[in-house]
Backbone as a chain_set.jsonl record, in Angstrom:
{"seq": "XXXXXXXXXXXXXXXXXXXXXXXXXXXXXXXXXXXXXXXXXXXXXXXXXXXXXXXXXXXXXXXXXXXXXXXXXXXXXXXXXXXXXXXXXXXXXXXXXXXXXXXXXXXX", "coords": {"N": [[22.062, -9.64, 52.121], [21.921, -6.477, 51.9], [23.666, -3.526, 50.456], [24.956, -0.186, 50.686], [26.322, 2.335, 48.665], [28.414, 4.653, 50.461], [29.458, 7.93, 50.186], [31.585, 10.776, 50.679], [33.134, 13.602, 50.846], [36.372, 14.445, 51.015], [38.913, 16.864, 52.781], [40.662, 17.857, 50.998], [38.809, 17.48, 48.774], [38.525, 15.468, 47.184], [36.045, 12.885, 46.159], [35.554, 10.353, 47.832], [34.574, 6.946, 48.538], [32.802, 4.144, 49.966], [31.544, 0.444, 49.915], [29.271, -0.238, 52.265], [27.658, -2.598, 54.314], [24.358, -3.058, 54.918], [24.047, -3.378, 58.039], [26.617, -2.43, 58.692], [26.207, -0.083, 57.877], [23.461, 1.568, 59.168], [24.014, 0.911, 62.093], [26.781, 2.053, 61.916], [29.324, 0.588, 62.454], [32.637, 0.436, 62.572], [33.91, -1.433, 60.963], [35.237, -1.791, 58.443], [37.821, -2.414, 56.687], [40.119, -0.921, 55.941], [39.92, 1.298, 57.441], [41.501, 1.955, 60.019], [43.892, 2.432, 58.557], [43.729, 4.3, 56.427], [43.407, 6.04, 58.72], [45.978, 6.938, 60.192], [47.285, 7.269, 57.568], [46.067, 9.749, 57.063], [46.782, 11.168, 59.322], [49.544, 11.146, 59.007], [49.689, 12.356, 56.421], [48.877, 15.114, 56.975], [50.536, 16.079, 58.994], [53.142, 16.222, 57.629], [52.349, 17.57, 55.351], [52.314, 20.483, 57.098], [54.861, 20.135, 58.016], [55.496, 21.027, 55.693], [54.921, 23.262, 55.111], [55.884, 24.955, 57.196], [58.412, 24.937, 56.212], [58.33, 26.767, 53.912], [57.894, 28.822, 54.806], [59.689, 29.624, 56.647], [61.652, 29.341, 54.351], [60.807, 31.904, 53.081], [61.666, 33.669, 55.219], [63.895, 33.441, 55.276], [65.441, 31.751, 56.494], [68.721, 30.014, 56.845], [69.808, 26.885, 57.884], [67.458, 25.616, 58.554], [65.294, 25.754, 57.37], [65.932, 24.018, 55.034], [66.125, 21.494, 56.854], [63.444, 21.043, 57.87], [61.642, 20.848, 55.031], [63.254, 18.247, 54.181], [62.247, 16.976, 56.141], [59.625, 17.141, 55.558], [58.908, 16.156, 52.888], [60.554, 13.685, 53.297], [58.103, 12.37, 54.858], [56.066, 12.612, 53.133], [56.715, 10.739, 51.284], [56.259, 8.036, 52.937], [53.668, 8.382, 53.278], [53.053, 7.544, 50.33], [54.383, 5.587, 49.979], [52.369, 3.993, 51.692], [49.967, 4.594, 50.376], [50.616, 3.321, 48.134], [51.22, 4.368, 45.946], [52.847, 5.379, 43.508], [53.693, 7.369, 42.355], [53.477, 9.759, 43.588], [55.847, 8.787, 45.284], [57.875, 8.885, 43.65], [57.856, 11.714, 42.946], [58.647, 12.615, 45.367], [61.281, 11.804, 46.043], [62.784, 12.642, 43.92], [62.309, 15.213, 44.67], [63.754, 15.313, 46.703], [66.659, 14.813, 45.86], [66.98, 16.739, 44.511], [66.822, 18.696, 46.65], [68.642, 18.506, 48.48], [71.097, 18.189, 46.881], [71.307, 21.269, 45.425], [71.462, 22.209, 48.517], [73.827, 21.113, 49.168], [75.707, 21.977, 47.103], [75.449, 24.786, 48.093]], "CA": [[22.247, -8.4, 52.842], [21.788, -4.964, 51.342], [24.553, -2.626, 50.434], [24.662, 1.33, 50.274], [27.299, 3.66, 48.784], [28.589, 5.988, 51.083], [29.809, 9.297, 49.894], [31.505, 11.655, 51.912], [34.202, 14.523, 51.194], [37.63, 14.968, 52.394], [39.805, 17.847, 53.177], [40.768, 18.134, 49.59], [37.57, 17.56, 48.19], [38.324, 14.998, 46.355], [35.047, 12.389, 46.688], [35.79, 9.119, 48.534], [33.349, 6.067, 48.297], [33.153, 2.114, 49.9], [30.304, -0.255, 49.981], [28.716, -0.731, 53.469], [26.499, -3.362, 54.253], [23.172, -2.6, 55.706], [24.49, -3.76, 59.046], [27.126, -1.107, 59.015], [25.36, 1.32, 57.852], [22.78, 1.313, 60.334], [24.78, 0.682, 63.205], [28.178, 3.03, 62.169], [30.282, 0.198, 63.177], [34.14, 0.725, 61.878], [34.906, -2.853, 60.602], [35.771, -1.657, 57.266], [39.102, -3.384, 56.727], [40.794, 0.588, 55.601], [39.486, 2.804, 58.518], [42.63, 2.108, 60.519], [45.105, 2.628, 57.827], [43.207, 5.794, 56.282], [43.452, 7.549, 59.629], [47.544, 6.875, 60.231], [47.81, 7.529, 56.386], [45.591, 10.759, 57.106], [47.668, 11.893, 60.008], [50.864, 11.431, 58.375], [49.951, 13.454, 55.484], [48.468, 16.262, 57.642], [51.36, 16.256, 59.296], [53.98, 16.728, 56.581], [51.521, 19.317, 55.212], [52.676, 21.165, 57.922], [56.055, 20.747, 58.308], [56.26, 21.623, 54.774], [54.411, 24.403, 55.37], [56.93, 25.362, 58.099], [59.572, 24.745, 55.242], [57.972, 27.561, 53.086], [57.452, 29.816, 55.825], [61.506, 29.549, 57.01], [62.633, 30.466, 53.513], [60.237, 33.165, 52.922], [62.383, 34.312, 56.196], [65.512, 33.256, 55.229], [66.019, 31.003, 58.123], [68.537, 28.256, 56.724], [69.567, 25.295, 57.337], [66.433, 24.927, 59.177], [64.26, 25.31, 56.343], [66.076, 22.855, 54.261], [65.438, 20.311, 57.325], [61.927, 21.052, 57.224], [61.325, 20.284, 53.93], [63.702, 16.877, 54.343], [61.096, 15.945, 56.805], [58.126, 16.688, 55.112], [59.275, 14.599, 51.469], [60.173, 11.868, 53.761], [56.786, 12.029, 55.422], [54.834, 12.509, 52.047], [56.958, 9.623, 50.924], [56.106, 7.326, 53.578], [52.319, 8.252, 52.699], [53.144, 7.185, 48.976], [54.132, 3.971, 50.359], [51.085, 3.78, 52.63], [48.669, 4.181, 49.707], [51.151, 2.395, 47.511], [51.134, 5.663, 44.567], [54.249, 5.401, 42.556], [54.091, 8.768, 41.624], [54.249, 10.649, 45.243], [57.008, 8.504, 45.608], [58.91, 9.31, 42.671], [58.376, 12.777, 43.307], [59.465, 13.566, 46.366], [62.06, 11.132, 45.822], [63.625, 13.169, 42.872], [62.681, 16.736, 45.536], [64.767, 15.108, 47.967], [67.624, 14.927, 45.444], [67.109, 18.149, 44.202], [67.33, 19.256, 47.775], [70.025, 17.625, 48.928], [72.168, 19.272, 45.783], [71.048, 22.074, 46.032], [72.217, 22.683, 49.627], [75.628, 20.682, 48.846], [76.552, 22.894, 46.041], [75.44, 26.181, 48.405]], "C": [[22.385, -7.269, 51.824], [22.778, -4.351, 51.401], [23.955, -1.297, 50.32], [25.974, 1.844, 49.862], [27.68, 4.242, 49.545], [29.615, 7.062, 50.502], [30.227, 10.518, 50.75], [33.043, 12.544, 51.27], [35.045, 15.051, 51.797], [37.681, 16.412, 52.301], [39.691, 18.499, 51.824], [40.089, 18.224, 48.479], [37.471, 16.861, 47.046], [37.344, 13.433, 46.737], [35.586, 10.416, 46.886], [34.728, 8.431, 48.631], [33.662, 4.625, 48.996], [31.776, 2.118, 50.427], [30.205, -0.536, 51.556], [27.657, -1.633, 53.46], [25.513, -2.686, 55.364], [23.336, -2.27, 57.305], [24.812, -2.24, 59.39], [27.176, 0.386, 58.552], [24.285, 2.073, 58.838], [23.339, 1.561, 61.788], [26.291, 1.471, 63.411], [29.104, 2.37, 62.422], [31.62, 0.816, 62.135], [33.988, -0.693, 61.439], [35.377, -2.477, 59.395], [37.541, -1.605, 57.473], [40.531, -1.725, 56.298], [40.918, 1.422, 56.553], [40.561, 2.893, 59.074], [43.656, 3.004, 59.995], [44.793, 3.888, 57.348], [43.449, 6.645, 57.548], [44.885, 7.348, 59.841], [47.478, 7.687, 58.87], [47.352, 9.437, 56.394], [46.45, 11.828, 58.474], [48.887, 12.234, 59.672], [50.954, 12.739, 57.434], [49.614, 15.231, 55.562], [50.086, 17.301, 58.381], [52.987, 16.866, 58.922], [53.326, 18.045, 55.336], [51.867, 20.136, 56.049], [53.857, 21.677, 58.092], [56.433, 21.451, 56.844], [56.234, 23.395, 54.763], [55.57, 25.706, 56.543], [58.19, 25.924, 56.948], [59.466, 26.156, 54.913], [58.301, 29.106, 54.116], [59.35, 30.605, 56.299], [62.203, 29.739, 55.717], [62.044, 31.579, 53.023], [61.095, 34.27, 54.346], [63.851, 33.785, 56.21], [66.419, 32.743, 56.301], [66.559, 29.79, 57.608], [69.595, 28.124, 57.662], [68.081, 24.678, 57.404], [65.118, 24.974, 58.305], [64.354, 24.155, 55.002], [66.098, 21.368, 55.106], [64.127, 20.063, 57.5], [61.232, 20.585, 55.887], [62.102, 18.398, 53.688], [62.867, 16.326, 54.747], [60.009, 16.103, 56.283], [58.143, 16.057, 53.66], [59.487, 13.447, 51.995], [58.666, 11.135, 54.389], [55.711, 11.793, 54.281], [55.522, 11.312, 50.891], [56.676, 8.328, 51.226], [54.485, 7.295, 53.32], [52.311, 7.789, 51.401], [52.986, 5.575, 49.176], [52.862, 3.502, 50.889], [50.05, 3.174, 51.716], [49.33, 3.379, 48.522], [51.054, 3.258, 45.999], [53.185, 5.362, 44.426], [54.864, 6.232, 42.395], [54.327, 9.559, 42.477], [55.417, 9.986, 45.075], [58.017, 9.043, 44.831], [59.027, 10.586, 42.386], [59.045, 13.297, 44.164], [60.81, 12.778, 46.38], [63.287, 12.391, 44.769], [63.446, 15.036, 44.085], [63.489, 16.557, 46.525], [66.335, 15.38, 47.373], [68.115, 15.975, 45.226], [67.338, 19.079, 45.41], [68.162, 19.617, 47.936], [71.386, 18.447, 47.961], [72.081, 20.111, 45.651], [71.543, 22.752, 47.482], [73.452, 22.239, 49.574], [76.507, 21.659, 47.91], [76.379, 24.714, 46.925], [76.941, 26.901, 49.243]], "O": [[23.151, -7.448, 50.876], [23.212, -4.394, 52.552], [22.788, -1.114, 49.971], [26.838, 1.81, 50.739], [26.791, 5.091, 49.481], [30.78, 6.666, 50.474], [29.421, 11.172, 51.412], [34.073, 11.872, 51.328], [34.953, 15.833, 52.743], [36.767, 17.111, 51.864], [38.912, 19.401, 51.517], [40.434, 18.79, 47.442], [36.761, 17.165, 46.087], [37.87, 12.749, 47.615], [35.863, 9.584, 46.022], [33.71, 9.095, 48.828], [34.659, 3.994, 48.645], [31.083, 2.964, 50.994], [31.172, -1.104, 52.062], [26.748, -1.489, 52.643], [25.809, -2.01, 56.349], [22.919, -1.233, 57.821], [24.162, -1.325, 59.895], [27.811, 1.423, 58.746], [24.493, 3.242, 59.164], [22.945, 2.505, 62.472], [26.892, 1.578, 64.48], [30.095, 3.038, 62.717], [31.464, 1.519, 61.136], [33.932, -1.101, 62.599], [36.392, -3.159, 59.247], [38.232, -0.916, 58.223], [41.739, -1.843, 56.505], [41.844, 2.23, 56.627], [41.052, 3.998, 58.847], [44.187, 3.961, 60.56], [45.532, 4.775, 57.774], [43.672, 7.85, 57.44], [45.166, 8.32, 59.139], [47.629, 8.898, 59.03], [48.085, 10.282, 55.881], [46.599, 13.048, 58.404], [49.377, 13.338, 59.905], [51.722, 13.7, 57.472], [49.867, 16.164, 54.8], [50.479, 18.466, 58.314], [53.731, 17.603, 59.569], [53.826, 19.016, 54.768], [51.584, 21.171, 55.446], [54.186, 22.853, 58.254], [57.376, 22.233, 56.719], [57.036, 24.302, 54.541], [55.786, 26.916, 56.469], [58.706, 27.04, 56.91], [60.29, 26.912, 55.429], [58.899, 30.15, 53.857], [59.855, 31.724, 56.211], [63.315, 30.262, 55.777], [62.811, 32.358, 52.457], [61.03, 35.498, 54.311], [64.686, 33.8, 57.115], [67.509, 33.058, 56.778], [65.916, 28.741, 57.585], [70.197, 29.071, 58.169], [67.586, 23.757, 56.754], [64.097, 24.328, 58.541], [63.479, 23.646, 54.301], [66.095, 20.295, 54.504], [63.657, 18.942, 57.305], [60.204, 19.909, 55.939], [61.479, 17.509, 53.108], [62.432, 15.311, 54.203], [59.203, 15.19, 56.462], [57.156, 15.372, 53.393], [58.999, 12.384, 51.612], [58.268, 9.97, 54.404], [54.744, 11.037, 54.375], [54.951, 11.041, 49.835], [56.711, 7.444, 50.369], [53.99, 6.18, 53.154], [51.138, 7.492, 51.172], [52.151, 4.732, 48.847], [52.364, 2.502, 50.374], [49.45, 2.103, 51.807], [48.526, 2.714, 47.868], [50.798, 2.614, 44.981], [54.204, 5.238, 45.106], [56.087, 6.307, 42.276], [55.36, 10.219, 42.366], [56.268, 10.741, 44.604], [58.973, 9.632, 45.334], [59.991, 10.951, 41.713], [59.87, 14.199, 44.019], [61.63, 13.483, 46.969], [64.41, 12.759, 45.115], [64.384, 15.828, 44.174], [63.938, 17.482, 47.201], [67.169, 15.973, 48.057], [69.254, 16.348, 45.509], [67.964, 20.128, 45.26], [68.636, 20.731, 47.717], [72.341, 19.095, 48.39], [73.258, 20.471, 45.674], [72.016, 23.887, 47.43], [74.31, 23.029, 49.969], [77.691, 21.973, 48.027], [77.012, 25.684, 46.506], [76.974, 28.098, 49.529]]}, "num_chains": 1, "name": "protein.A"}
């Protein structure tokens, strides 16, 4: 059976690639053993893009607490995507921005 590349550009534009066989190339099916987990992993991180975004937005307006729970939830969300894709390094960032948070509002 014949393979092809496929090539296709996310969001971020950074270039994404897996082998299809002829089959599902042809035919479009999903079986690729990722597609699931890529779209959860892709909602999550959309998602905490957002609230962080919220975050930013609420101290550019000087709205706290509620911008330091905004940002809680979007490090735990872009933590939970770390885990997802299994990166070390998301984790251990937002990990250490959570701390820095966290002290940060304790000492305010």
């Amino acid at each position: 059976m014949r393979t092809k590349l496929l090539f296709r550009f996310s969001i971020e534009g950074v270039l994404e690639h897996r082998w299809l066989s002829q089959v599902q190339w042809n035919t479009g099916s999903k079986t690729w053993a990722g597609d699931l987990r890529m779209q959860r992993v892709d909602i999550v991180k959309w998602i905490a893009t957002m609230v962080q975004l919220v975050g930013y937005a609420l101290t550019g307006l000087n709205i706290v607490p509620w911008n330091i729970l905004a940002f809680i939830i979007g490090i735990v969300l872009w933590f939970l995507v770390g885990v997802m894709w299994k990166d070390r390094a998301i984790m251990v960032v937002h990990v250490g921005a959570f701390i820095a948070i966290l002290g940060g509002y304790l000492n305010s």
